[in-house]
C-alpha positions, 0 to 999 in steps of 0.5 A: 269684199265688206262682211255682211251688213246685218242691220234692218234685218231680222234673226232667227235664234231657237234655243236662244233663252240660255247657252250658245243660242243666247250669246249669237242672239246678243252678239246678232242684236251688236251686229244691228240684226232683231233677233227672234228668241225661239224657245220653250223657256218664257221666262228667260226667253223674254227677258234675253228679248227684252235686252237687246230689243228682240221679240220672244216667240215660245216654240216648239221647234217639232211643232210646225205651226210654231215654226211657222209663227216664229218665221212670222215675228222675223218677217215683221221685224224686217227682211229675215237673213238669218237662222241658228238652230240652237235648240237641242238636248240630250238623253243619255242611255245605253243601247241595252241596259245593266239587264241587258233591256233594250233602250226605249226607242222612245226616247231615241226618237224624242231626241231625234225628233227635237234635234234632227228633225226639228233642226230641219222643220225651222230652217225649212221654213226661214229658208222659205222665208229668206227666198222671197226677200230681195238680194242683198248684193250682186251675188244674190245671197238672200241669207245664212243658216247655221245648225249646231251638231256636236263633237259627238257627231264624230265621237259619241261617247257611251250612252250616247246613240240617240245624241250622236245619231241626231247630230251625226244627221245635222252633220250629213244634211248639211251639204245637200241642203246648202245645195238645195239652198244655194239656186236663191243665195241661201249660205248653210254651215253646222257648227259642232260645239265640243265640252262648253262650259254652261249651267249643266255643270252646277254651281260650287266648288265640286261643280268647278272641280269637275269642270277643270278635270274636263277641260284638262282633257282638252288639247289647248286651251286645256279648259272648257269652252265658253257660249260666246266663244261658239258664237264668235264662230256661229257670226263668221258663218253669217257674215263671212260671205264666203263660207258655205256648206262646212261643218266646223268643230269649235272643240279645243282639238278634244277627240272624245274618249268612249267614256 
């Protein structure tokens, strides 16, 4: 049984400017796909397009119509079959604070919105987009979609509610989507990152100090994971025709401590 063949198509990758989104794109673009970078960051999100021969859409991933128009560049570069969902973030806060002042549910439901919600607003729409492309083989299978969650899915630390609750939920719809999914040969994963090394960190000798204390806490290899390392996992759930409604953690066997 041959791995899916990728090219003539066409991908989807939000958050695909930096990080994780940016290593599936490239390793998509390898694969023969175009790829849609799907991103706030104009800048850094046309020039990853502009490398390897992608289309920039800039995009709001709670925004509809921006799903919508990001769908639309995918189709016009060939039949859609592919949709990372990288685009998240975080906003660190205690349920009550040092003055025991409640958390700004504000705030909880921004990062809800962007990472759960926002998850669901864009495969909705590719899916819907993948179902009326022909087959690609005798099973049926019209496409695959993979979210990311997080290791915090399963062990929020301290500050962590909004975060965990988000990723907690991409992990819980996974199932029932592939589900929904699999009557038009839809395929649906979750990969959930652990401690990836990326720019948040900083740059410099403290930076590099701080980042071996973390990846010491990691089972093996004892350092921090790196984007294309994620996106090595994120392509075997594309084109592993097989694999379908699992939610696989990319940690270094980390169990996250509660701070």
């Amino acid at each position: 049984m041959p791995r899916v063949n990728l090219s003539q198509s066409s991908s989807i990758v939000t958050g695909g400017a930096s990080g994780i989104g940016e290593a599936t794109a490239r390793q998509l673009a390898e694969a023969g796909s175009k790829v849609v970078i799907a991103d706030l960051n104009e800048e850094r999100g046309q020039q990853v397009a502009a490398e390897i021969g992608g289309v920039f859409v800039k995009c709001d991933v709670t925004k509809t119509e921006d799903a919508d128009a990001v769908v639309a560049a995918a189709c016009a570069l060939g039949p859609l079959r592919v949709c990372v969902n990288s685009a998240g973030l975080g906003l660190p806060a205690r349920t009550i604070d040092r003055n025991n002042e409640p958390m700004d549910i504000k705030g909880f439901d921004f990062v809800i919105q962007v990472n759960l919600v926002g998850t669901f607003n864009m495969l909705s729409r590719a899916a819907a987009a993948m179902a009326k492309t022909e087959p690609m083989d005798a099973d049926g299978a019209r496409g695959a979609i993979v979210n990311m969650a997080s290791c915090a899915a399963f062990d929020g630390q301290i500050g962590q509610a909004a975060y965990s609750a988000s990723k907690g939920g991409v992990v819980g719809m996974t199932l029932p989507i592939a589900r929904d999914l699999s009557s038009v040969g839809i395929r649906v994963n979750t990969v959930a990152p652990g401690l990836i090394d990326t720019p948040i960190y900083g740059q410099g000798e403290p930076a590099e100090a701080f980042k071996a204390k973390l990846g010491a806490s990691v089972l093996f290899p004892k350092r921090l994971g790196v984007a294309e390392e994620l996106a090595f996992t994120v392509m075997e759930c594309i084109t592993n025709p097989y694999m379908n409604a699992e939610v696989i953690r990319m940690d270094g066997g980390i169990r996250m401590p509660p701070r």
